[in-house]
Each structure stands twice: as structure tokens, then as C-alpha cells.
N, C-alpha and C positions, 0 to 999 in steps of 0.2 A: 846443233841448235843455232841460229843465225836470228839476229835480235839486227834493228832497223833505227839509226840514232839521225834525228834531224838537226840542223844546225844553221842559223840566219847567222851570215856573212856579211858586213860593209866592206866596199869600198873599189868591188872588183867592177871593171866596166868592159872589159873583153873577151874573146877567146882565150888570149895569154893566161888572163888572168884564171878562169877556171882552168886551165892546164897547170897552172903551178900549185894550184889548192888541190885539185883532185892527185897529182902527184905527190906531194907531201903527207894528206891522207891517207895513201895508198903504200906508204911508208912502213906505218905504226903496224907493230906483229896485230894478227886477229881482225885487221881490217879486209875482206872479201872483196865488195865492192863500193864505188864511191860516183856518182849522181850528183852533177851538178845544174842547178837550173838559173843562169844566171836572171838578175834584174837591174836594168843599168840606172844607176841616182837611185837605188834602194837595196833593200835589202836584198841579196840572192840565198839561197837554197840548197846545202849538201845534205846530201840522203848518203847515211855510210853504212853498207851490210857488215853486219862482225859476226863473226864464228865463234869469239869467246869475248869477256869481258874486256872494256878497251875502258881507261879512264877520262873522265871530260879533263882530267887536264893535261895528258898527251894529246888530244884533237884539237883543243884551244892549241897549244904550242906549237902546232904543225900548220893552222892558219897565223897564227901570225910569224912564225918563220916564213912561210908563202909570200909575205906582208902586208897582210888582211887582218881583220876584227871581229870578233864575236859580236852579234848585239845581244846586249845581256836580255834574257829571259825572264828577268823581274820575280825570278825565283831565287 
């Protein structure tokens, strides 16, 4: 079963930068695959495929180990 978790990012503004968030995402066990679509001076984009249950707060810790931010969701 492969579930699709989206997640806005601040702060990244280059290539490096998605290579180091899509690597750290790439990290966490049950992550598959990770999409990043950056947007420079906004918010960018990881689209992470999981194969089993990941927690949002192993994905939050793996961006900002990266050293990036979640924008909060207002949830």
C-alpha cells in the first residue's frame, strides 16, 4: 500500500537545497520515494511516497535537520 504525504517547505532556494531535504526524507524507514518541487522566496513542495505508516514528526525532523521549516498547515 503506498500512501502520498505533501509537505510546504520554507526557506530552501536552490538545487543543494532540495538535494539535502530529499535526502534526509529519503532517510526515514517506509519512505519510497520523495519529490521535490522547489519555489524560490516561497514555499516549495515534497511529495513523499510511503509504503507504511511514517510519522509527521519524523518528516518535520528530517527537514529541519536538512535546515529547513515546515510551514505550518493551520491544522
Amino acid at each position: 500500500m503506498s500512501n502520498n504525504i505533501t509537505l510546504k517547505i520554507e526557506g530552501m532556494t536552490c538545487g543543494h537545497c532540495v538535494s539535502s531535504v530529499t535526502e534526509e526524507l529519503q532517510e526515514i524507514p517506509g519512505v519510497s520515494n520523495v519529490e521535490v518541487d522547489l519555489v524560490v522566496g516561497g514555499a516549495s513542495t515534497a511529495t513523499i511516497a510511503t509504503n507504511e505508516p511514517v510519522a509527521n514528526s519524523a518528516l518535520e525532523a528530517a527537514v529541519v535537520e536538512a535546515g529547513y521549516k515546515l510551514v505550518s498547515s493551520g491544522a
